[in-house]
Backbone as XML, in Angstrom:
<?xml version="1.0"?>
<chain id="A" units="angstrom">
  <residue number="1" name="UNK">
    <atom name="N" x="0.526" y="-43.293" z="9.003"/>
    <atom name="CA" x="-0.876" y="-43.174" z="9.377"/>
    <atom name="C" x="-1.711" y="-42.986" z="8.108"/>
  </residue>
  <residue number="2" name="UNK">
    <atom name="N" x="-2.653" y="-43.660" z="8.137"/>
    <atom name="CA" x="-3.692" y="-44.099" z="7.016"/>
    <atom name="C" x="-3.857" y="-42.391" z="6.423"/>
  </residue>
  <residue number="3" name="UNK">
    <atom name="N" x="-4.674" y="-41.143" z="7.419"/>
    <atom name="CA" x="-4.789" y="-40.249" z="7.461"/>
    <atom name="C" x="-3.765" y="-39.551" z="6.344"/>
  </residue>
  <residue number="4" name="UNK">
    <atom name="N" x="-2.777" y="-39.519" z="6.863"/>
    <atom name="CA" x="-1.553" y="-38.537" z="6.544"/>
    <atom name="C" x="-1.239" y="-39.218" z="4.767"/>
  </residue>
  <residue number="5" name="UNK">
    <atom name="N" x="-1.441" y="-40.371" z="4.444"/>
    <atom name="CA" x="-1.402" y="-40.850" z="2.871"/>
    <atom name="C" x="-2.353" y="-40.519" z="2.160"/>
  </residue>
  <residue number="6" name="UNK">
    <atom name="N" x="-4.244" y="-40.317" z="3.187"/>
    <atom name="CA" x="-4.684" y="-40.273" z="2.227"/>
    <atom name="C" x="-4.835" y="-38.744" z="1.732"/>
  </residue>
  <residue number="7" name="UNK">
    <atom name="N" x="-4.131" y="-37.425" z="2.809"/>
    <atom name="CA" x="-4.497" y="-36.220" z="2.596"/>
    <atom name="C" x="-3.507" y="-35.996" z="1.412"/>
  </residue>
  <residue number="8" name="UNK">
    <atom name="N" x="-1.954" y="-36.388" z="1.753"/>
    <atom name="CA" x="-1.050" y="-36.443" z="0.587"/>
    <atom name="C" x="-1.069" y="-36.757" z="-0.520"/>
  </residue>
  <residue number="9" name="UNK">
    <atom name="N" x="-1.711" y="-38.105" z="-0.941"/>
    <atom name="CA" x="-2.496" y="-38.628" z="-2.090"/>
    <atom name="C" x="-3.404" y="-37.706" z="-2.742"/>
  </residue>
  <residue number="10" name="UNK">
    <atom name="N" x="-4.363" y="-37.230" z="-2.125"/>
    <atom name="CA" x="-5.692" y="-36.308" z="-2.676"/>
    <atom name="C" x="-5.259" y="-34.997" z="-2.973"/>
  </residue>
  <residue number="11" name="UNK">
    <atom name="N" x="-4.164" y="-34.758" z="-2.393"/>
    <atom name="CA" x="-3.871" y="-32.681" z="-2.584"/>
    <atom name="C" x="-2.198" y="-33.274" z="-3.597"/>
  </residue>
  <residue number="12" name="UNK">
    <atom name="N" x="-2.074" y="-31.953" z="-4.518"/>
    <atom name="CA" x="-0.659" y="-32.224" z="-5.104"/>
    <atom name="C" x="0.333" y="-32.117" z="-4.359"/>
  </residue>
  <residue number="13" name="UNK">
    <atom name="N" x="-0.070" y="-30.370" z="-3.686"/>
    <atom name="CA" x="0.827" y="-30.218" z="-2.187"/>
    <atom name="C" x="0.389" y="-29.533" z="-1.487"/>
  </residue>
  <residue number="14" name="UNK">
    <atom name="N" x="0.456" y="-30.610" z="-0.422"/>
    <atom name="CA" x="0.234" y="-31.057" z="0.665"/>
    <atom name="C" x="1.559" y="-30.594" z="1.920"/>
  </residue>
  <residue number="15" name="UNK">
    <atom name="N" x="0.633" y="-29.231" z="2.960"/>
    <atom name="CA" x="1.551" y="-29.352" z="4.082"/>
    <atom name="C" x="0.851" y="-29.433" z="5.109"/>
  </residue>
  <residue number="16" name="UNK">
    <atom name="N" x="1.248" y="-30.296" z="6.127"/>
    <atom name="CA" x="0.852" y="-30.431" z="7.506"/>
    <atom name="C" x="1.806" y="-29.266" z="8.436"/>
  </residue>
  <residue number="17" name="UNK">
    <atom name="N" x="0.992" y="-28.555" z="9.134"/>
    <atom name="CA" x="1.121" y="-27.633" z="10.038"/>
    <atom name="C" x="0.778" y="-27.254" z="11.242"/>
  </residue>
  <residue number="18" name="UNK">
    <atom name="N" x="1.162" y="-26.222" z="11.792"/>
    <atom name="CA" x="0.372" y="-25.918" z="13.493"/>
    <atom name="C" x="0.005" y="-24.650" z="12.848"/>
  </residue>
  <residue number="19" name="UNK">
    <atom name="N" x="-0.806" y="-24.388" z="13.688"/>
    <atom name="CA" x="-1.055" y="-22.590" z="13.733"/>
    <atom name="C" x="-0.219" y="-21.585" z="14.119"/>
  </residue>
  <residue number="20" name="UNK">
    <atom name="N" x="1.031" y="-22.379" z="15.386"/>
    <atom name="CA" x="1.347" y="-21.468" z="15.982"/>
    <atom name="C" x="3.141" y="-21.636" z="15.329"/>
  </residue>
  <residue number="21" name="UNK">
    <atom name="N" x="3.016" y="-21.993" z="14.607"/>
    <atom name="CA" x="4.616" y="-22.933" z="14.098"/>
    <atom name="C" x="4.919" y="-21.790" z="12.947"/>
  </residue>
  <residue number="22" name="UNK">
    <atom name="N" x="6.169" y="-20.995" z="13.312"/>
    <atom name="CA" x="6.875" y="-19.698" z="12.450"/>
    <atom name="C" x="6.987" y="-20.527" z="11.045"/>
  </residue>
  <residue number="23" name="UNK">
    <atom name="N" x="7.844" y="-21.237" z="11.518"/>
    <atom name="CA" x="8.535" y="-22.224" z="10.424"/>
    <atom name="C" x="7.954" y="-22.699" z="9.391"/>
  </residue>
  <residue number="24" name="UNK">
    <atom name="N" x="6.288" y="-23.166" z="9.783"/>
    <atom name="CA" x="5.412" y="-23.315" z="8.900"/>
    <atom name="C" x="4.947" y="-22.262" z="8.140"/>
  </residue>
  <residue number="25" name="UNK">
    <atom name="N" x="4.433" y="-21.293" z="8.403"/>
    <atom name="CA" x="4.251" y="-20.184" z="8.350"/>
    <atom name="C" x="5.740" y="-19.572" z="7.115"/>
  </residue>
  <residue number="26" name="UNK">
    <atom name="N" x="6.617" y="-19.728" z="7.478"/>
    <atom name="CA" x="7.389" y="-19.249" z="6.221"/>
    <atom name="C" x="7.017" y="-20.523" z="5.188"/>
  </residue>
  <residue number="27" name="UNK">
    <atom name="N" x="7.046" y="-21.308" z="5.560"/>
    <atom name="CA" x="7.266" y="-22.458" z="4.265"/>
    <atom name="C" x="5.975" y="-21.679" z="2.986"/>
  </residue>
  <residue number="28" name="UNK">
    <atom name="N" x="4.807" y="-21.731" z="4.309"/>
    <atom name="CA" x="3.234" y="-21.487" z="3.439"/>
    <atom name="C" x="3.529" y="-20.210" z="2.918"/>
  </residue>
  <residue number="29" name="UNK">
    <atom name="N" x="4.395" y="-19.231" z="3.126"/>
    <atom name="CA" x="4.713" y="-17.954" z="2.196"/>
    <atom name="C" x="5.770" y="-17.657" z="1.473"/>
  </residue>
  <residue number="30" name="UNK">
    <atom name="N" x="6.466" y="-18.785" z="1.232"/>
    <atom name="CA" x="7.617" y="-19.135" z="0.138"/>
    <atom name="C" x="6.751" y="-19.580" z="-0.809"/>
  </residue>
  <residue number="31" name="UNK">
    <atom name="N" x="5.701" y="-20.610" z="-0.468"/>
    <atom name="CA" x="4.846" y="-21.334" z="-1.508"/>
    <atom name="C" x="3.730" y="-20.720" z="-2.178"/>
  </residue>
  <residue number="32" name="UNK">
    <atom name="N" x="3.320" y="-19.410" z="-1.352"/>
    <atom name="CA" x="2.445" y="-18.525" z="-1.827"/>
    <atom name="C" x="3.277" y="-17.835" z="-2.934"/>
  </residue>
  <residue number="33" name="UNK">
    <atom name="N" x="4.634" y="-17.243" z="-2.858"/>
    <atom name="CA" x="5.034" y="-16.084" z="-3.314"/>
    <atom name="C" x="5.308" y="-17.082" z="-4.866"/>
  </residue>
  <residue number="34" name="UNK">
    <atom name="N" x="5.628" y="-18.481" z="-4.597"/>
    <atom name="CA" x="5.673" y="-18.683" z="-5.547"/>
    <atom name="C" x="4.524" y="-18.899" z="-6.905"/>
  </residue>
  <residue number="35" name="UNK">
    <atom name="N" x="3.523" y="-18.370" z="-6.042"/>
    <atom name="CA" x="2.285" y="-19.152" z="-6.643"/>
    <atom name="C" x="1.867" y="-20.268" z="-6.636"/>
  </residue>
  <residue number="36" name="UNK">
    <atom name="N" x="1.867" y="-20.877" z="-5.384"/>
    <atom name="CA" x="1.353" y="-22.351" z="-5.277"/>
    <atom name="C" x="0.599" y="-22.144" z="-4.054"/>
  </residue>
  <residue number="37" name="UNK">
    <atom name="N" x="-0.645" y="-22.971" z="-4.171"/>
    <atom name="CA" x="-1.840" y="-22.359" z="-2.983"/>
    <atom name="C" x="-1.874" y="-24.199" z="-2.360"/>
  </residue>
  <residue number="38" name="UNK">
    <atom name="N" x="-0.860" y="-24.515" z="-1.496"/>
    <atom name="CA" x="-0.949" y="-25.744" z="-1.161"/>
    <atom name="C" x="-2.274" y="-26.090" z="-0.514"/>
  </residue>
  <residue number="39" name="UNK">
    <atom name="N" x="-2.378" y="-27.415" z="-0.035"/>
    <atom name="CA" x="-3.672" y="-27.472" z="0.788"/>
    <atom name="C" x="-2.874" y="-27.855" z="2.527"/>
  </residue>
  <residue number="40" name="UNK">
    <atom name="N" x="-2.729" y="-26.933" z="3.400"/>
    <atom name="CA" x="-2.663" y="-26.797" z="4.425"/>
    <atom name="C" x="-3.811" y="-27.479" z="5.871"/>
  </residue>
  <residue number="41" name="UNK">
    <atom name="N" x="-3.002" y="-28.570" z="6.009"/>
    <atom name="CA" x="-3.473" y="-29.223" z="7.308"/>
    <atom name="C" x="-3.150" y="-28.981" z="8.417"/>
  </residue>
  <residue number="42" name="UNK">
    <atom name="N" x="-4.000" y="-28.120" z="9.488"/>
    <atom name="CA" x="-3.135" y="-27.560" z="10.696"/>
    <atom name="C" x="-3.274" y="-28.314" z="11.733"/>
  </residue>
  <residue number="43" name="UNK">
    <atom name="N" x="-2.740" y="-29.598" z="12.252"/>
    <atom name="CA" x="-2.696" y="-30.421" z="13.361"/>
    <atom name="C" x="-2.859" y="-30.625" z="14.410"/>
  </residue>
  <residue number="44" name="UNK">
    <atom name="N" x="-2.472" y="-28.731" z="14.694"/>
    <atom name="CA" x="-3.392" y="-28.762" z="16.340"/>
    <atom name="C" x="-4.610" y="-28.337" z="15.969"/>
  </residue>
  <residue number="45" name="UNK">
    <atom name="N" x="-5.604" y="-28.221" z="15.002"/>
    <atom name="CA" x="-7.080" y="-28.023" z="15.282"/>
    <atom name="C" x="-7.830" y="-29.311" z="14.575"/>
  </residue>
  <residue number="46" name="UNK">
    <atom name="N" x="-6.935" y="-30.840" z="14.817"/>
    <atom name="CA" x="-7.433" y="-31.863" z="14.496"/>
    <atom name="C" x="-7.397" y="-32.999" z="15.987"/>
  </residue>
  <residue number="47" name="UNK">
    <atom name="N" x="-8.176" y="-33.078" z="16.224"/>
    <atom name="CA" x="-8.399" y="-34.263" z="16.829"/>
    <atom name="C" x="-7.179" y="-35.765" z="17.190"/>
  </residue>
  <residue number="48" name="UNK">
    <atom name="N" x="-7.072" y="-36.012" z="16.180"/>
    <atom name="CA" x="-5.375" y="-36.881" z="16.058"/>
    <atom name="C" x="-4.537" y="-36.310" z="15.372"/>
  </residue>
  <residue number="49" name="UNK">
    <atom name="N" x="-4.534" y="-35.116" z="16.090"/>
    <atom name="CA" x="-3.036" y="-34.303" z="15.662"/>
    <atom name="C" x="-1.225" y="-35.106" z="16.525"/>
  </residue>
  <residue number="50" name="UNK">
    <atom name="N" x="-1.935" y="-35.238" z="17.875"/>
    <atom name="CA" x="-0.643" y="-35.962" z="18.556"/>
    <atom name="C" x="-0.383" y="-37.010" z="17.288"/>
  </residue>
  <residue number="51" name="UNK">
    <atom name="N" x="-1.231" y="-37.807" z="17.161"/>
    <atom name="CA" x="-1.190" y="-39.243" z="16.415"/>
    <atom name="C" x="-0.318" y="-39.096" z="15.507"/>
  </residue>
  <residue number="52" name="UNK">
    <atom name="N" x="-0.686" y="-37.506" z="14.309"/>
    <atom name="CA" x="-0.245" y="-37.603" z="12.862"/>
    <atom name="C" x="0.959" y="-37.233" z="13.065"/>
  </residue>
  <residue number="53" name="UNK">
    <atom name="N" x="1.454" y="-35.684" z="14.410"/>
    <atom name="CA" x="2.389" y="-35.987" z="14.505"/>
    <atom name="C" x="3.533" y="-36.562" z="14.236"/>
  </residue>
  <residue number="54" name="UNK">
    <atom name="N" x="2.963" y="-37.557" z="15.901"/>
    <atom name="CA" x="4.300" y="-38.765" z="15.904"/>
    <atom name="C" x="4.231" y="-39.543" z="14.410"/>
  </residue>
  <residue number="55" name="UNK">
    <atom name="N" x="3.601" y="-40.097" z="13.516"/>
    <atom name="CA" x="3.673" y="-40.537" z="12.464"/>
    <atom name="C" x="4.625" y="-39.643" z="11.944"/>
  </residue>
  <residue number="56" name="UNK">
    <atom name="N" x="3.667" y="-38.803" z="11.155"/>
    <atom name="CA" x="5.447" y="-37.817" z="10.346"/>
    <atom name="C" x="6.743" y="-38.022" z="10.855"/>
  </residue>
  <residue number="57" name="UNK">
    <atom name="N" x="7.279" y="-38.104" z="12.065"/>
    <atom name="CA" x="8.222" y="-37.935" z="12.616"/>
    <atom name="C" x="8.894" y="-39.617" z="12.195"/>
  </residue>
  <residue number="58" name="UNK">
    <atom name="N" x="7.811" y="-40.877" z="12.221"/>
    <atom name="CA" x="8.202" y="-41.769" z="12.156"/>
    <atom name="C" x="8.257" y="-42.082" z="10.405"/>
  </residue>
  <residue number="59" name="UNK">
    <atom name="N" x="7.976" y="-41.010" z="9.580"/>
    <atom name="CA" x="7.878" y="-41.628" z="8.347"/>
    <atom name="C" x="9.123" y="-40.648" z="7.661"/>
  </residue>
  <residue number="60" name="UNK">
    <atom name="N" x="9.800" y="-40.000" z="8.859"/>
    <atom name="CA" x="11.244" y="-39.445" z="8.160"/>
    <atom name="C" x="10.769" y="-38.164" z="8.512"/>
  </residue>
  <residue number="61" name="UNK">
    <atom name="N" x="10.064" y="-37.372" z="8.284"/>
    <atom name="CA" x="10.066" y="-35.417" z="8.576"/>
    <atom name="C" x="10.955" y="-35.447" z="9.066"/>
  </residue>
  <residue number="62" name="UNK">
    <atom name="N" x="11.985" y="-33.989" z="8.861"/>
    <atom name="CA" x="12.970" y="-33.312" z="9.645"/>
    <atom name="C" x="12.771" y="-32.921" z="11.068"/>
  </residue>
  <residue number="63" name="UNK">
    <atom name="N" x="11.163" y="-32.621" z="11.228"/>
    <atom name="CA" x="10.615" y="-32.433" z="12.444"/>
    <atom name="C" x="8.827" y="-32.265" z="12.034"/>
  </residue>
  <residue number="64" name="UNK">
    <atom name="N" x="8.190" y="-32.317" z="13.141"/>
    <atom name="CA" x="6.876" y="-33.042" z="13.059"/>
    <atom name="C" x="6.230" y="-31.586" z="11.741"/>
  </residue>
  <residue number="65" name="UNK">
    <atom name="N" x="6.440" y="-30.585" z="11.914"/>
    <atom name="CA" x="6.191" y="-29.453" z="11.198"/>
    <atom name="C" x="7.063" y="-28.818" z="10.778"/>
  </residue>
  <residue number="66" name="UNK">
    <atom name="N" x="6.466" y="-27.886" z="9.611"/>
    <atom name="CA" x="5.632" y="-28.424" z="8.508"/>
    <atom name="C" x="6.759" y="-29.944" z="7.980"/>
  </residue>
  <residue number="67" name="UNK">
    <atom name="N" x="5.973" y="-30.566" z="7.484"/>
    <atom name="CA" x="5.972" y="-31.798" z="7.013"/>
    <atom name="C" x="5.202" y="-31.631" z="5.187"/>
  </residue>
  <residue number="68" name="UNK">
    <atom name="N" x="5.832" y="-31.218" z="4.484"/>
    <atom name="CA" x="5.459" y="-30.858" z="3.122"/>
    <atom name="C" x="5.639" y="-32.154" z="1.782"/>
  </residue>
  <residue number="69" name="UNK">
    <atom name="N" x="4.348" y="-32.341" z="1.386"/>
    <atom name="CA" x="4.229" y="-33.434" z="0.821"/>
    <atom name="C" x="4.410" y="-33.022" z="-1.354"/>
  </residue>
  <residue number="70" name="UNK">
    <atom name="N" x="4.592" y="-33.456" z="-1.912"/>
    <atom name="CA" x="4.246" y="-33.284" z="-3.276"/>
    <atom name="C" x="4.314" y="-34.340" z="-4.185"/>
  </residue>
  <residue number="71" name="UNK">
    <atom name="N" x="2.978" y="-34.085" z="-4.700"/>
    <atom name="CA" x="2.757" y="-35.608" z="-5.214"/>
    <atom name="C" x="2.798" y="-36.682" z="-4.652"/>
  </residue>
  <residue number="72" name="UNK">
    <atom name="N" x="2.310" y="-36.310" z="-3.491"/>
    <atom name="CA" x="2.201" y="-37.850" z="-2.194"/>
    <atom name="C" x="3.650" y="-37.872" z="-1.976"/>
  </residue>
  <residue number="73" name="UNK">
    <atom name="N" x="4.609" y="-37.580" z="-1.963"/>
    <atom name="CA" x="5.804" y="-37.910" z="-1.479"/>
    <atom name="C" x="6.368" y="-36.851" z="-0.648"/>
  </residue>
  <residue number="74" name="UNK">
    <atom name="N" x="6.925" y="-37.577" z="0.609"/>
    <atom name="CA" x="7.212" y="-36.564" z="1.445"/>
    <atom name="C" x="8.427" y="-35.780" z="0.922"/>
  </residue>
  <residue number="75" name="UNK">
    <atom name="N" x="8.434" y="-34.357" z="1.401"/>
    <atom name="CA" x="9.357" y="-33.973" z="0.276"/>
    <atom name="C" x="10.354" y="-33.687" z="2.278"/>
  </residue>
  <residue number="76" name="UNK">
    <atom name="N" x="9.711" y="-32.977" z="3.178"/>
    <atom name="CA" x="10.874" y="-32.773" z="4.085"/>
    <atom name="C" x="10.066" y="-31.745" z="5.058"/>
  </residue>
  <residue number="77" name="UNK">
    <atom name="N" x="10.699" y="-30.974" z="5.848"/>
    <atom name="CA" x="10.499" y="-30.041" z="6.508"/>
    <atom name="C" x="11.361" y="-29.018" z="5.983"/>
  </residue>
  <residue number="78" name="UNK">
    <atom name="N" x="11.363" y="-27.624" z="7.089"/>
    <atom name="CA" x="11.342" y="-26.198" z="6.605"/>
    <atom name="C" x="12.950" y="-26.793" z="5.651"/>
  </residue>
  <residue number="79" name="UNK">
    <atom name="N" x="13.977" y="-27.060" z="6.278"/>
    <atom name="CA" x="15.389" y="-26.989" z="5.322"/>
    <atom name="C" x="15.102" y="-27.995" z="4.472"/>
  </residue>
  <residue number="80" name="UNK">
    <atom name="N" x="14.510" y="-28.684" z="3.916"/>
    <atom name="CA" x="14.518" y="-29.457" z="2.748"/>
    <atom name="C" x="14.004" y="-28.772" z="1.790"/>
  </residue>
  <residue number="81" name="UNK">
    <atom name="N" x="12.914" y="-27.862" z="2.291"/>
    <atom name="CA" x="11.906" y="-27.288" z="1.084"/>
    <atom name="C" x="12.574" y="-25.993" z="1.113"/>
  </residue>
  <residue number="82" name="UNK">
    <atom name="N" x="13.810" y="-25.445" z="1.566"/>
    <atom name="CA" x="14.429" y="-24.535" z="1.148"/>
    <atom name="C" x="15.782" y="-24.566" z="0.347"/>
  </residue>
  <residue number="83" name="UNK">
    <atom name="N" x="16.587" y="-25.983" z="1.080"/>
    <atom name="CA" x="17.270" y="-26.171" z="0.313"/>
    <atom name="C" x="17.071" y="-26.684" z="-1.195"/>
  </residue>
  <residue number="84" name="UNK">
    <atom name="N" x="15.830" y="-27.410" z="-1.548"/>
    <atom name="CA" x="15.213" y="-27.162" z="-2.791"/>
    <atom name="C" x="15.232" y="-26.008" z="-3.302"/>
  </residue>
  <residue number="85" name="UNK">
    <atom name="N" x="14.311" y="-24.632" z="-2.915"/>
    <atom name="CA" x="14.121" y="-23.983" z="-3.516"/>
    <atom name="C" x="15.839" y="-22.948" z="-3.665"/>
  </residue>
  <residue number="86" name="UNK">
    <atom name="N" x="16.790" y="-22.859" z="-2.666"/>
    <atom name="CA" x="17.789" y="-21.965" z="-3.118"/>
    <atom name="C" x="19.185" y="-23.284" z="-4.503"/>
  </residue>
  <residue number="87" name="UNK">
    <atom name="N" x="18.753" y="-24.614" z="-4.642"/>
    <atom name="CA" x="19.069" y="-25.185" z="-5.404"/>
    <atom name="C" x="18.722" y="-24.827" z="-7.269"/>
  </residue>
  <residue number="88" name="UNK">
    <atom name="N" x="17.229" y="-24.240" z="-6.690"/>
    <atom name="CA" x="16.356" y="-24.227" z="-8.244"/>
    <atom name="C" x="15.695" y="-25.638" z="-8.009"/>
  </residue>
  <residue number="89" name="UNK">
    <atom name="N" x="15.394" y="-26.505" z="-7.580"/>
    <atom name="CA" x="14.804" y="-27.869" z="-7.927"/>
    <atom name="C" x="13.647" y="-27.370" z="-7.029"/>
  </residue>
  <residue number="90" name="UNK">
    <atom name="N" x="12.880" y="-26.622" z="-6.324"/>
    <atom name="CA" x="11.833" y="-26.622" z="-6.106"/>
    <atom name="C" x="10.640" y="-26.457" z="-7.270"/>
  </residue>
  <residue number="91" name="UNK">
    <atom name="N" x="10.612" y="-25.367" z="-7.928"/>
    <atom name="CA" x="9.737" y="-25.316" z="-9.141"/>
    <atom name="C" x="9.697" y="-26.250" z="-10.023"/>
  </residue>
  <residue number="92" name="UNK">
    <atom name="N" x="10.924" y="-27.164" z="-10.462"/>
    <atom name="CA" x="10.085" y="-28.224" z="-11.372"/>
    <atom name="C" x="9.544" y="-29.382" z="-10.471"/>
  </residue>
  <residue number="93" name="UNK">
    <atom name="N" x="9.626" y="-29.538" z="-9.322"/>
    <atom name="CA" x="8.887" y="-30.633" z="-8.725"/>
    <atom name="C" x="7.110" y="-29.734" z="-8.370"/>
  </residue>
  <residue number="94" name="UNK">
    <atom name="N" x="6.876" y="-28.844" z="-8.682"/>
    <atom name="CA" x="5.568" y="-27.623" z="-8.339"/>
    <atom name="C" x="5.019" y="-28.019" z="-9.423"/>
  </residue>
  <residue number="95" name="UNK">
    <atom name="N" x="5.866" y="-27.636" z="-10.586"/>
    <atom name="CA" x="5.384" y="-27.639" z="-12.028"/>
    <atom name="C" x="4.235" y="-28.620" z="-12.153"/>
  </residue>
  <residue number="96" name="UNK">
    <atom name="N" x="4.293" y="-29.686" z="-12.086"/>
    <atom name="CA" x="2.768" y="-30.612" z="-12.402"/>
    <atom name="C" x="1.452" y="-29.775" z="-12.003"/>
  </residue>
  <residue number="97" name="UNK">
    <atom name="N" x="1.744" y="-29.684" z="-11.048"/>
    <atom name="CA" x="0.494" y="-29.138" z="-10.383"/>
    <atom name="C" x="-0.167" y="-27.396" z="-10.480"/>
  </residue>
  <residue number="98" name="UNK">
    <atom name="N" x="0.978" y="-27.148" z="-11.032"/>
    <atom name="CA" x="0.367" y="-25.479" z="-11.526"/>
    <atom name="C" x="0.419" y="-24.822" z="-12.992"/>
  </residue>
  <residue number="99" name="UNK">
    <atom name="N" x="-0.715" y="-24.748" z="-13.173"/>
    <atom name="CA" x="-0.732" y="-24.411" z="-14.628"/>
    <atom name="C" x="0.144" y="-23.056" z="-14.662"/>
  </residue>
  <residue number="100" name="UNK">
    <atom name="N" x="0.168" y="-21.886" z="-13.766"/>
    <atom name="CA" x="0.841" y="-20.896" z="-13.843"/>
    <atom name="C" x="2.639" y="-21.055" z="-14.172"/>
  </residue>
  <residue number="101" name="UNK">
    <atom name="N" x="2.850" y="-21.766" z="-13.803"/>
    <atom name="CA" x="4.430" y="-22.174" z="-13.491"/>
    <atom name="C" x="4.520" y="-23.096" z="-15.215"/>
  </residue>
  <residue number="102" name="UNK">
    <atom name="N" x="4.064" y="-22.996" z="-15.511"/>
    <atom name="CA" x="4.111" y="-23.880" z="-17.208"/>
    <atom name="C" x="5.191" y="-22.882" z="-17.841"/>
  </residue>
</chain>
């Protein structure tokens, strides 16, 4: 969906979310603690949220939420962006985008 490339494109990282989604909710405070202030899209208070949804789901996500993007590339849902981070490969894929993490 046109939408979902161009929010990924414009933010470094980029997560699509619900409000009411735990899962998201940890991702966005793994990414806080690390010092990264992603730009958070919450899907049910959008209009073509069903739409973006089913897209994510069709463009690979683990599941429709969170759906976490970096550098326009989908990186995964909650176990991708953890198994990154208990790997160590989460922070240098962050690194571009945060001067703190230098």
């Amino acid at each position: 969906m046109e939408k979902i490339v161009k929010l990924a494109s414009e933010n470094g990282i980029m997560i699509f979310s619900k409000s009411t989604c735990c899962l998201c909710y940890a991702v966005q405070i793994l990414f806080n603690e690390l010092g990264v202030h992603p730009f958070v899209h919450e899907i049910d208070h959008d209009p073509d949220g069903k739409e973006i949804e089913k897209a994510l789901l069709r463009m690979g996500s683990g599941g429709p939420v969170p759906a976490v993007f970096i550098g326009g590339k989908l990186v995964g849902s909650t176990n991708e962006v953890m198994s990154l981070h208990l790997s160590g490969s989460l922070i240098p894929l962050l690194r571009p985008y945060l001067h703190a993490l230098s």
